[in-house]
C-alpha positions in Angstrom: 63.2 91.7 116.1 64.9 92.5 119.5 67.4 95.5 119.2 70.9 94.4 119.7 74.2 96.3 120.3 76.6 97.4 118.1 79.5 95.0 119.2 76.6 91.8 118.6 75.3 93.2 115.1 79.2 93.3 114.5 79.9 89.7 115.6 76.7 88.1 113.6 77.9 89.9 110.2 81.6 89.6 111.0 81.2 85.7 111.8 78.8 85.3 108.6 80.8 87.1 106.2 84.5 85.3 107.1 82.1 81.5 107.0 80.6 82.7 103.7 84.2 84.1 102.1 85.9 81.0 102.6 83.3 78.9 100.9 83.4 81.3 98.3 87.2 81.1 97.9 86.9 77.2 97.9 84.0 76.7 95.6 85.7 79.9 93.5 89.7 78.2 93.6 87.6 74.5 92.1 86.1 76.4 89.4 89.0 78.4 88.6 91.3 75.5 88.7 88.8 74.0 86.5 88.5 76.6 84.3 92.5 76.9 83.4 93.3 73.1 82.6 90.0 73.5 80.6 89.7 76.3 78.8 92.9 78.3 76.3 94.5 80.7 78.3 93.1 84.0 76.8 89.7 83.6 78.3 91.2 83.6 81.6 92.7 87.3 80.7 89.4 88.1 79.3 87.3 87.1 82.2 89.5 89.1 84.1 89.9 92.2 81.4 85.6 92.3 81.5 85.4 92.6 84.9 87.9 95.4 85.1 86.0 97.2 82.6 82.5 97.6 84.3 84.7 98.4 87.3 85.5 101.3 85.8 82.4 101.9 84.1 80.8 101.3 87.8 81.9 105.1 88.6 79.0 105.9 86.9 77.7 104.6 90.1 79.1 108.6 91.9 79.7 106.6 95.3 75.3 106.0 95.5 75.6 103.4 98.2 77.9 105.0 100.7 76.1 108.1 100.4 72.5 107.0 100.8 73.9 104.3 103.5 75.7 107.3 105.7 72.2 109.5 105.1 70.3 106.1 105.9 72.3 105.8 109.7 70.6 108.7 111.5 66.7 107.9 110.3 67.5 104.0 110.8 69.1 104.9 114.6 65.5 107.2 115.5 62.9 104.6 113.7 61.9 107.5 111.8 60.1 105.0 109.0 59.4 107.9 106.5 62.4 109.3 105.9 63.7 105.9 105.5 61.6 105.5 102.7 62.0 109.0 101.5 65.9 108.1 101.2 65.1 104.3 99.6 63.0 106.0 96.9 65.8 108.7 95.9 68.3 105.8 96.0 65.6 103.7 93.8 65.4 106.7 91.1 69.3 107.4 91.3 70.0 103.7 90.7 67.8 103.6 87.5 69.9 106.9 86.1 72.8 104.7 86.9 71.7 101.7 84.9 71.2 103.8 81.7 74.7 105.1 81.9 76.7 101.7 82.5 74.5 100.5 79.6 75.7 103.9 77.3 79.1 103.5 78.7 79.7 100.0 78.0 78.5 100.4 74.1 80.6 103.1 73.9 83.8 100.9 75.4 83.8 98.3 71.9 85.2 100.3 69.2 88.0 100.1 71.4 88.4 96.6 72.0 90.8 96.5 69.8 92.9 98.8 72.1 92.1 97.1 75.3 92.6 93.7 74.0 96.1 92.9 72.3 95.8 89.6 70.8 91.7 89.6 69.8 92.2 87.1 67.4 92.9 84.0 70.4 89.1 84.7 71.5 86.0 83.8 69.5 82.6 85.6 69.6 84.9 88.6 71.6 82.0 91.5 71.6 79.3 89.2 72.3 81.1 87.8 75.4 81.8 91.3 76.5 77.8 92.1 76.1 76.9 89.4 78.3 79.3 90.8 80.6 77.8 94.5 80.3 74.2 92.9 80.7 75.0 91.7 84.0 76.1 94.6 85.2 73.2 96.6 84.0 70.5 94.5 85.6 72.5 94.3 89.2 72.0 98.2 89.4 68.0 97.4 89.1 67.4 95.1 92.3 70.2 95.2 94.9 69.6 98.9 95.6 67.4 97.7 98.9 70.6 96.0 100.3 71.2 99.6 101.7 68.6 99.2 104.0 69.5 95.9 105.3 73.1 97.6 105.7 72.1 100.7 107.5 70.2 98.4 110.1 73.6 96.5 110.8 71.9 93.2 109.0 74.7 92.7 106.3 74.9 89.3 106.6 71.5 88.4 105.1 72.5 89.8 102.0 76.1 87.9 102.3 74.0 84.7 103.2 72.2 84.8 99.8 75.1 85.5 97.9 77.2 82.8 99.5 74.1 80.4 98.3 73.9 81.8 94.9 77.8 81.9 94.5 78.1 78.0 95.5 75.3 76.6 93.1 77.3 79.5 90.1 80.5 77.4 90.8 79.0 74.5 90.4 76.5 75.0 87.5 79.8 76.4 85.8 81.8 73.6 86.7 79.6 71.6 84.9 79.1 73.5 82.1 83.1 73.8 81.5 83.7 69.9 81.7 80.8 69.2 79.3 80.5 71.4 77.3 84.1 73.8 77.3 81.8 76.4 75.9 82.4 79.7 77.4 79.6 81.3 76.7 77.1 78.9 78.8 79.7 80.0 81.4 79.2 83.5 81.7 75.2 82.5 81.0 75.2 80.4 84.2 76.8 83.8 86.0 74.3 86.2 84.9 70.9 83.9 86.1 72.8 83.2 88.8 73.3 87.3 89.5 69.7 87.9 88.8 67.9 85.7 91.1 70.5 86.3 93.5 69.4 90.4 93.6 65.6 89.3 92.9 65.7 87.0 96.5 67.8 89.8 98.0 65.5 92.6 96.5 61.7 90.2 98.2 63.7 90.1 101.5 63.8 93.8 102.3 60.8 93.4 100.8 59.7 91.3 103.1 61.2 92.9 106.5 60.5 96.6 106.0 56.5 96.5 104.0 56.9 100.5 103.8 59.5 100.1 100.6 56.2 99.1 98.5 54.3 102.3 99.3 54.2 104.2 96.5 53.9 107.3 98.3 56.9 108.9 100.1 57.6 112.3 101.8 60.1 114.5 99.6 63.3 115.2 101.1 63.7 118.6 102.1 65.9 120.9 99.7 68.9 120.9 102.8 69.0 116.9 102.6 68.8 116.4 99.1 72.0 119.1 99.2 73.8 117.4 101.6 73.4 113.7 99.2 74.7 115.5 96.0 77.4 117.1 97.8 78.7 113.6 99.6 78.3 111.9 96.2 80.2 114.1 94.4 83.2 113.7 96.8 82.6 110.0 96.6 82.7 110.1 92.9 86.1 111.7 93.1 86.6 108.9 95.8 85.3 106.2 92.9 87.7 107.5 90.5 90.2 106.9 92.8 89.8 103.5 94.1 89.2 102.0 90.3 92.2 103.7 88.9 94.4 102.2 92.0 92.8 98.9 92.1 90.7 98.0 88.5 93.3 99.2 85.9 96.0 96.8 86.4 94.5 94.4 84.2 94.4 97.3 81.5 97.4 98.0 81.3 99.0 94.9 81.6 96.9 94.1 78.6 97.6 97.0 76.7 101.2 97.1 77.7 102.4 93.8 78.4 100.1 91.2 76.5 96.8 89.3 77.4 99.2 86.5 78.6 100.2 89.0 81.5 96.4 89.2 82.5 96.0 85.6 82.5 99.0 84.8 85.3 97.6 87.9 87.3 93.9 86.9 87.1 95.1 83.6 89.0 97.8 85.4 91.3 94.6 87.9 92.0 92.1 84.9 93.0 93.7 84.1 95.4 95.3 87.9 96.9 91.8 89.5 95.8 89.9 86.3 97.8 92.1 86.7 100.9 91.6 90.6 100.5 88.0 89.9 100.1 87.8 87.7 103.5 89.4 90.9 105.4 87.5 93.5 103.9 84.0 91.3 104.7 84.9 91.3 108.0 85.7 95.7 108.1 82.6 95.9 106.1 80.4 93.7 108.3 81.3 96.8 111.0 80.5 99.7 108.9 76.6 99.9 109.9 77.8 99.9 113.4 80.7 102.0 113.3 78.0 104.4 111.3 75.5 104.2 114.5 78.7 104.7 116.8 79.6 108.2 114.8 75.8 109.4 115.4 75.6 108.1 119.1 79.0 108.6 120.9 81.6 111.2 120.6 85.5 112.1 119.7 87.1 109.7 122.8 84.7 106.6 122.7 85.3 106.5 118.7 88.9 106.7 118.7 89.3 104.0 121.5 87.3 102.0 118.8 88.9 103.0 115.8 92.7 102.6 117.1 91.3 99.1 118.1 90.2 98.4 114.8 93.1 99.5 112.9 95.2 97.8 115.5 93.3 94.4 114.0 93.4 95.4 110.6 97.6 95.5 110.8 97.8 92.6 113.2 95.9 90.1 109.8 96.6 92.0 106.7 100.4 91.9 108.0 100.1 87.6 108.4 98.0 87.5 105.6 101.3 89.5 103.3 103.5 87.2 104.8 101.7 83.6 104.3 100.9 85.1 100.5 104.7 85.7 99.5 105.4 82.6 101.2 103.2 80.4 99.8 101.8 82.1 97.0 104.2 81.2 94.3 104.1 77.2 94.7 100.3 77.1 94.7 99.7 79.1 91.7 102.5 76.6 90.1 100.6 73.3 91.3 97.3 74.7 90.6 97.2 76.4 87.6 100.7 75.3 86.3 104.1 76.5 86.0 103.5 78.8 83.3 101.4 81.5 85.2 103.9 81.7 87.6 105.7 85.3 88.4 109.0 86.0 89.1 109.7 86.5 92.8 110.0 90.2 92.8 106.2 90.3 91.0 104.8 88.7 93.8 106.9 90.9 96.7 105.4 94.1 94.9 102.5 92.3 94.8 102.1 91.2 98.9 103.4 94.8 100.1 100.7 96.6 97.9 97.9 93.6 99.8 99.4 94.8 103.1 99.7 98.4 102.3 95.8 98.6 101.1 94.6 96.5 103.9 96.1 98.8 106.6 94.3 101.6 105.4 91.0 99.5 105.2 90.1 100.9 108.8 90.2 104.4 107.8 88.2 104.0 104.9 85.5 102.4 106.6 85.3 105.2 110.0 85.4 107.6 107.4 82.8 106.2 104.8 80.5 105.5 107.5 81.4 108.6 109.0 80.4 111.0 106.3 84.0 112.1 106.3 83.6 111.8 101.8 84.8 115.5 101.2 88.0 116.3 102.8 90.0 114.1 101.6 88.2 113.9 97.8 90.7 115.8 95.5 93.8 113.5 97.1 91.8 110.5 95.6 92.1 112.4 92.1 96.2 113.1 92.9 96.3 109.4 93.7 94.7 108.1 90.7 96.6 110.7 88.6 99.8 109.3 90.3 99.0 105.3 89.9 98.2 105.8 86.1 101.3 108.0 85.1 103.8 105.8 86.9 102.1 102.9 86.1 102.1 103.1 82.8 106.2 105.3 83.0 107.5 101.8 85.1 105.4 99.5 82.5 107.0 100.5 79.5 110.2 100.2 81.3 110.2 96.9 83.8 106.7 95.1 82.2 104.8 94.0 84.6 106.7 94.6 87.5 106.2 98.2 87.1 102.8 98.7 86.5 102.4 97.1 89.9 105.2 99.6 91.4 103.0 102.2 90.1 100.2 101.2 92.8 102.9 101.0 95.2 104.0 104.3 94.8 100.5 106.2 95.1 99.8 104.7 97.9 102.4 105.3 99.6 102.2 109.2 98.6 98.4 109.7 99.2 96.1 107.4 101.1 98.2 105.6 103.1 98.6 109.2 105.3 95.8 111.4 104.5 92.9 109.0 105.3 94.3 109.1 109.0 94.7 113.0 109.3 91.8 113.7 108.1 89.7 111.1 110.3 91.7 112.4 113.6 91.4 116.3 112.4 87.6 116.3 111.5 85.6 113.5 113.7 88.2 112.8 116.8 89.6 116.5 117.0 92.8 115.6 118.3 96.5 115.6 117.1 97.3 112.5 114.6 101.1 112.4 115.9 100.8 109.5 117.8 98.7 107.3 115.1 101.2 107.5 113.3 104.1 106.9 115.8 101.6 103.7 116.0 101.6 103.3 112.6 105.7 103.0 112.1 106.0 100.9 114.9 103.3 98.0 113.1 105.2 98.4 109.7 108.5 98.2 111.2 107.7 95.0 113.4 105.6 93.7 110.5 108.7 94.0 108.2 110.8 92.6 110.6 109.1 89.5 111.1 108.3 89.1 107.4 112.2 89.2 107.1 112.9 86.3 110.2 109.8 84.0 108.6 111.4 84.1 104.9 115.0 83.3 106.2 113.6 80.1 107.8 111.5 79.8 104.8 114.1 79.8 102.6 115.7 76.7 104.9 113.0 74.0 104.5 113.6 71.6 101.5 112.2 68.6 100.4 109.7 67.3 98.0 107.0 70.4 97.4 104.7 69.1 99.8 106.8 69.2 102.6 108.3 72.2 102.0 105.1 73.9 101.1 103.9 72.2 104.8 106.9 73.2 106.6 106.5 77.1 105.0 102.6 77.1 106.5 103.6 76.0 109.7 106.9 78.6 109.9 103.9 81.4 109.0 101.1 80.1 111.1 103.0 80.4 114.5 106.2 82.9 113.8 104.3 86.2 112.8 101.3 85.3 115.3 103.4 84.4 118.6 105.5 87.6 118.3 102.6 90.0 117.7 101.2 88.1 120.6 104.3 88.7 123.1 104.9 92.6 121.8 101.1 93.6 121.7 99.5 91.2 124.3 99.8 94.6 126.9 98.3 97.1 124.5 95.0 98.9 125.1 94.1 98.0 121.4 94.3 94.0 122.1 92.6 94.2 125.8 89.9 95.9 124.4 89.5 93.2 121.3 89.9 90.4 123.9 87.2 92.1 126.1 85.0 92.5 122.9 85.4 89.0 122.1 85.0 87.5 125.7 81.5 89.1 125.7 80.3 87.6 122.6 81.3 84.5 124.0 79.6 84.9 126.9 76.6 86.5 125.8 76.8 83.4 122.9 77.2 81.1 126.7 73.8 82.4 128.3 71.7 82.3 124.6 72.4 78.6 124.7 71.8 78.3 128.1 68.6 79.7 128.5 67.3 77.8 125.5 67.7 74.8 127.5 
């Protein structure tokens, strides 16, 4: 395969995974939609109640695949073969350990169902659902370990590819299964084959494109780079804990706190945030490999050109995408799913401004995943999961569900939303972080700003839903977008973007060309 650069690797997996996350949004909205006017309400709190669960039991996983991926960058860059392998078997053996303990953990998790789950007695067959749920967990840890390797060579969207494919004919089967049959269980049956054959095809790939992963015989790391692993993933772990108890508890303690009820209006409130999320972060992820290969071939200037750039990007969509959500959000969860799952309009601010909040920081977490940056910033991701939890559950008791979300707000406002950049520009672009951050209030202030102006006219259209739900999507496709366009159309962040882009296309221009 001929080597490409960094900006074309980027492109490909960028391009594939925003193609393959909105068919997985669409096919994922029809079965959820599906699943709703189908199926009693609790089972839509307890799909989304499971999957929070192995979330949190998936710290067990000590932050595997962004250690072994970072370690995986410098051997991957040289074409040193055996220490790639070295590294795949470690991961191989780690991955194992880490099946064992999600399978322990899990067990342990059902004597207190009756904690977790308020109102047990609106689901039937409730433990047996939630070992299905634990078995498909388990077996992923077994197979998709070798979609590290694809990563570190910058090849992400071959993985993305098969689980777009997998995902679609999931939806479907379970679309099929619900309208016949209304049996749950068949449902999350059709998601764990589906899982399986999905990291089985993924698994005969790698296989496939890198013959050395069935030796049997590998070098041994040396004691120094065994080290250096156990030391990155214990400051991922504390990383782990972090992320899950900021981002995978909500649905806890709603559940615990406000009812199962709660759960089911997020679950749909979070298809569609957590899908529009999931779109964005593809497209930061699909850069990772190459942002890794940039941090072991360039230095301090060249990567912060890129990374300003990048976060420059990463304020310019999550800040349309917050606007367009509080917007819009509301009336399509009404239509869809039906009046009753609807939140009140503060719920769904709180909500949007924690999207945007997240997503600005998405840059950072990716230049300093990639970057091997896990330590410096690991006991912060303890103070913020600390935070979230004790407000959460302080705001919870007081304001339901509206302050268990606050809760989120308010540690990441005090952590991650500041420390992620101060560490990245102290440690890998030695350099002073005062004018990131001058940056940084100027995009939140203008984003505001026009989120303000777009909901005033917002707030003029009337008419049937349709139209005003037309006449909203039009006011947020073209207000938010023309005036980032006239304030930043000068900035060095957009001309380099533009001149990024105008190179794919014409590399793109002179592939065609010379095929004909």
């Amino acid at each position: 395969m001929a080597k490409k650069s960094r900006t074309e690797y980027s492109a490909r997996n960028t391009t594939v995974a925003m193609v393959a996350n909105v068919t997985a949004i669409l096919v994922g909205y029809l079965t959820r939609v599906v699943f709703t006017h189908t199926l009693e309400d609790a089972y839509v709190g307890i799909n989304g109640l499971f999957t929070n669960i192995l979330n949190v039991l998936a710290l067990s996983e000590l932050g595997l695949g962004s250690a072994i991926t970072y370690a995986l960058y410098r051997p991957v860059s040289e074409g040193d073969l055996e220490k790639q392998k070295s590294y795949m078997r470690l991961y191989r053996q780690f991955y194992r350990i880490v099946a064992g303990i999600v399978l322990v953990g899990g067990l342990m998790v059902i004597p207190f169902m009756d904690i977790l789950v308020k109102d047990q007695d609106k689901v039937e067959h409730l433990i047996f659902i939630y070992l299905m749920y634990l078995l498909n967990s388990v077996i992923s840890y077994l197979l998709i370990y070798k979609a590290a390797l694809l990563d570190a060579h910058q090849l992400n969207y071959i993985g993305v590819l098969y689980q777009t494919v997998f995902l679609i004919v999931q939806n479907l089967l379970q679309i099929s299964v619900i309208l016949l049959t209304k049996n749950f269980i068949l449902y999350v049956l059709i998601f764990i084959l589906c899982t399986i054959t999905n990291n089985f095809c993924i698994s005969r790939k790698a296989d496939k494109m890198y013959p050395y992963l069935k030796d049997k015989e590998a070098e041994n790391l040396s004691k120094q780079e065994k080290n250096d692993i156990y030391r990155n993933v214990r400051a991922m772990l504390m990383h782990k804990i972090g992320k899950v108890a900021v981002n995978n508890t909500d649905n806890l303690l709603l559940s615990s706190i406000v009812g199962i009820t709660s759960v089911s209006c997020y679950s749909n409130y979070y298809l569609v945030i957590g899908s529009v999320k999931q779109i964005l972060d593809k497209v930061f992820l699909a850069i990772s490999a190459s942002v890794g290969n940039l941090g072991v071939e360039e230095k301090g200037e060249r990567i912060k050109k890129i990374f300003e750039a990048a976060f420059f990007a990463g304020q310019w969509a999550f800040g349309f995408a917050a606007i367009c959500l509080y917007e819009l959000l509301d009336s399509f969860v009404g239509v869809s799913f039906g009046s009753q799952f609807v939140f009140s309009k503060d719920i769904t601010l709180i909500l949007c401004v924690n999207f945007y909040l997240m997503g600005t920081c998405r840059a950072t977490m990716i230049f300093r995943d990639s970057m091997g940056l896990f330590r410096y910033d690991r006991y912060v991701s303890i103070l913020e999961a600390v935070i979230n939890l004790v407000v959460s559950i302080i705001l919870g008791m007081y304001w339901g569900t509206a302050g268990v979300f606050l809760g989120t707000t308010i540690s990441t406002l005090t952590t991650s939303l500041w420390v992620g950049p101060y560490i990245l520009y102290k440690h890998k672009l030695n350099c002073p972080s005062r004018s990131f951050f001058a940056r940084y209030a100027l995009y939140g202030t203008v984003t505001f700003g026009v989120w303000f102006c777009t909901d005033l006219l917002c707030r003029r259209i009337t008419g049937s839903l349709a139209a005003m739900w037309a006449g909203r999507l039009v006011c947020c496709l073209f207000i938010p977008n023309l005036v980032y366009l006239l304030l930043y159309h000068r900035t060095a962040e957009f001309r380099l973007l533009m001149r990024k882009a105008l190179g794919i296309l014409k590399n793109i221009k002179d592939q065609l060309l010379s095929r004909h």
